[in-house]
C-alpha positions in Angstrom: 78.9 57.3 68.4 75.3 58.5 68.9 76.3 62.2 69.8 78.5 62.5 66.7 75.9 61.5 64.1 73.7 63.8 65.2 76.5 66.3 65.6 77.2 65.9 62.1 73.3 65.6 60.8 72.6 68.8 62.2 75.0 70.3 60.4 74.0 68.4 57.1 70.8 69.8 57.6 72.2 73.1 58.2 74.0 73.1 55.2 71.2 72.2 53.0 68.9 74.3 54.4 71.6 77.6 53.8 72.3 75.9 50.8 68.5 75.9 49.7 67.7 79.4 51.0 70.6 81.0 49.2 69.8 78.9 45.3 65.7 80.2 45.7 67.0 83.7 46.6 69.5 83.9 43.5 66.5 82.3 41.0 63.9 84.4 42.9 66.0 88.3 43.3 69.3 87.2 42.3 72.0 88.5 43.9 74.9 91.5 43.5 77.4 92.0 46.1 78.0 95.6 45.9 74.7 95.8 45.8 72.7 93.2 47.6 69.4 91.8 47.2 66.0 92.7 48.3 64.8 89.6 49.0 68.0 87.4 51.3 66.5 84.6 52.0 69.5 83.0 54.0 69.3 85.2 56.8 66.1 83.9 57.6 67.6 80.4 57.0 70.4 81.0 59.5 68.0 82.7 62.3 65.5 79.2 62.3 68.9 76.9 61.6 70.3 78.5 65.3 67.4 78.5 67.3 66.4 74.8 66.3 69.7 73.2 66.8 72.1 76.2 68.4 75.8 77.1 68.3 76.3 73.3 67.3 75.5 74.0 63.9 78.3 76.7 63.4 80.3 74.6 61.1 77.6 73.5 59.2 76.6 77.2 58.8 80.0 78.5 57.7 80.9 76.0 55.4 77.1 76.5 53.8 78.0 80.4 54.2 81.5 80.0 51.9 80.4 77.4 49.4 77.2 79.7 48.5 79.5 82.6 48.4 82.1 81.4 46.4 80.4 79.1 43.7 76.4 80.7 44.1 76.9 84.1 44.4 80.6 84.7 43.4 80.6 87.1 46.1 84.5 86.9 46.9 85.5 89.2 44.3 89.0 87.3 43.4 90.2 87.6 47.0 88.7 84.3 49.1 90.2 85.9 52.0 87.6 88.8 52.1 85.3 86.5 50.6 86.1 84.1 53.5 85.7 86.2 56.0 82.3 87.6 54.8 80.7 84.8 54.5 82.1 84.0 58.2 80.8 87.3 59.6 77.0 86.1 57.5 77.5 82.9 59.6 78.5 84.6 62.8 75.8 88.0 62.9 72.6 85.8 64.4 74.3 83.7 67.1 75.6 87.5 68.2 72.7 88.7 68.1 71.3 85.9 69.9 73.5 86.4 72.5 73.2 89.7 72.8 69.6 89.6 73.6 69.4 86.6 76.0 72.1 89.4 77.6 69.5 92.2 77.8 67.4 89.8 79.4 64.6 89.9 76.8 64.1 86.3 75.8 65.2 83.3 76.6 65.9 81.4 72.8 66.2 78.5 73.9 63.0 77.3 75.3 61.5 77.6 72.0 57.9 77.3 73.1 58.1 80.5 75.4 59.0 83.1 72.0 56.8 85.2 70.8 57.0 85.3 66.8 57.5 89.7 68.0 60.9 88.2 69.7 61.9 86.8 66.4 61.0 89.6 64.6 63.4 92.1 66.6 65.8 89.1 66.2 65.1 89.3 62.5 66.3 93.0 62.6 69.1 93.2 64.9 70.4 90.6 62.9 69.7 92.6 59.8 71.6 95.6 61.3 74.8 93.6 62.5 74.8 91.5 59.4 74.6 94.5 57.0 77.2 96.6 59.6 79.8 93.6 59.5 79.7 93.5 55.4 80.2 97.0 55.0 83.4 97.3 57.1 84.7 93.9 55.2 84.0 94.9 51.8 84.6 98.6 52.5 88.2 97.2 53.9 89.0 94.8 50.7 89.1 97.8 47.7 87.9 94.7 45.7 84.3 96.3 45.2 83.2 99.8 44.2 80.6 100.2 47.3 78.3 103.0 47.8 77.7 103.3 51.7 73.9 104.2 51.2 73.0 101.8 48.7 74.9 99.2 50.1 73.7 99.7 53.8 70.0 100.1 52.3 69.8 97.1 50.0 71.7 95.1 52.5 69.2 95.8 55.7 66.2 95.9 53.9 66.8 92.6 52.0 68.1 91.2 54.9 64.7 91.7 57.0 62.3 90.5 54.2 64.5 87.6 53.7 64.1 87.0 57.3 60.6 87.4 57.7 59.6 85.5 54.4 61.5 82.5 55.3 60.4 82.5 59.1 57.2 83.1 58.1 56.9 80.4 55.9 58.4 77.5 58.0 56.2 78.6 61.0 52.5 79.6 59.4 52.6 78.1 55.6 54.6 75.0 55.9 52.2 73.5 59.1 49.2 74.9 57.1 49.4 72.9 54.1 50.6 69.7 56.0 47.6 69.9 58.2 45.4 70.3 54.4 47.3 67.9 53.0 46.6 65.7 56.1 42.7 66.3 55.6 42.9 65.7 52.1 44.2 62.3 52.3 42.1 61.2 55.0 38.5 62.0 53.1 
């Protein structure tokens, strides 16, 4: 019974986590589909959610992925199929780029001690570039939205990889920062 509440925390806290990424981004940047957002926080979110708890989280991350998509964003357009399967290829673009670079040989994710924060960075934008590459040929594919290929690739990878590096910067160097102040401060 173990195995399966932790199963099913991890995604919880997957969830959330998406969930919490994707509401600061829309009151932070906001957020147009056709467009995209300079500043996507969930990205980042979805990177740290994989390499702290791994593919386990998946369901946790898709279902976070859809709800945010359909009822945050409204990023489906009027078709929850495309929308659907956007939101899926979201979920899906780090764990493949995960996998592809444990392929190459370049890191090894998941002794978490061993990475360099320039590991996660490249994983930041190989994400960025898969992520952005996967939208296009959905949305491009759906004739629901009027997409320009420049804009839409631009926004998309560039919001993508500050989004990354703001939220993976934060939970690594700010977050530990002001616990260990906060710490100090309640000890004098």
């Amino acid at each position: 019974m173990e195995p399966v509440k932790s199963y099913g925390m991890n995604n919880l806290i997957a969830f959330l986590a998406i969930f919490l990424a994707s509401l600061a981004m829309k009151y932070l940047s906001g957020f147009d589909v056709e467009v995209g957002s300079y500043l996507y926080l969930p990205i980042g979110a979805k990177i740290l959610i994989f390499l702290l708890f791994g593919r386990q989280v998946l369901p946790g991350v898709i279902a976070s992925c859809i709800f945010c998509g359909v009822v945050l964003f409204d990023a489906w357009g009027g078709n929850f199929i495309f929308g659907a399967i956007g939101a899926i290829m979201g979920a899906i673009a780090p764990l493949v780029s995960i996998w592809f670079i444990q392929k190459l040989k370049m890191v090894n994710f998941s002794n978490l001690a061993s990475i360099d924060f320039r590991h996660i960075m490249f994983l930041i934008f190989f994400t960025a570039i898969i992520h952005a590459l996967s939208r296009f040929v959905i949305y491009a594919k759906s004739e629901v939205f009027s997409i320009s290929p420049i804009d839409f690739l631009s926004h998309y990878l560039v919001g993508d990889m500050i989004g990354g590096i703001v939220v993976i910067w934060t939970v690594l160097k700010i977050i530990p920062y002001v616990v260990s102040v906060s710490r100090q401060a309640r000890y004098n």
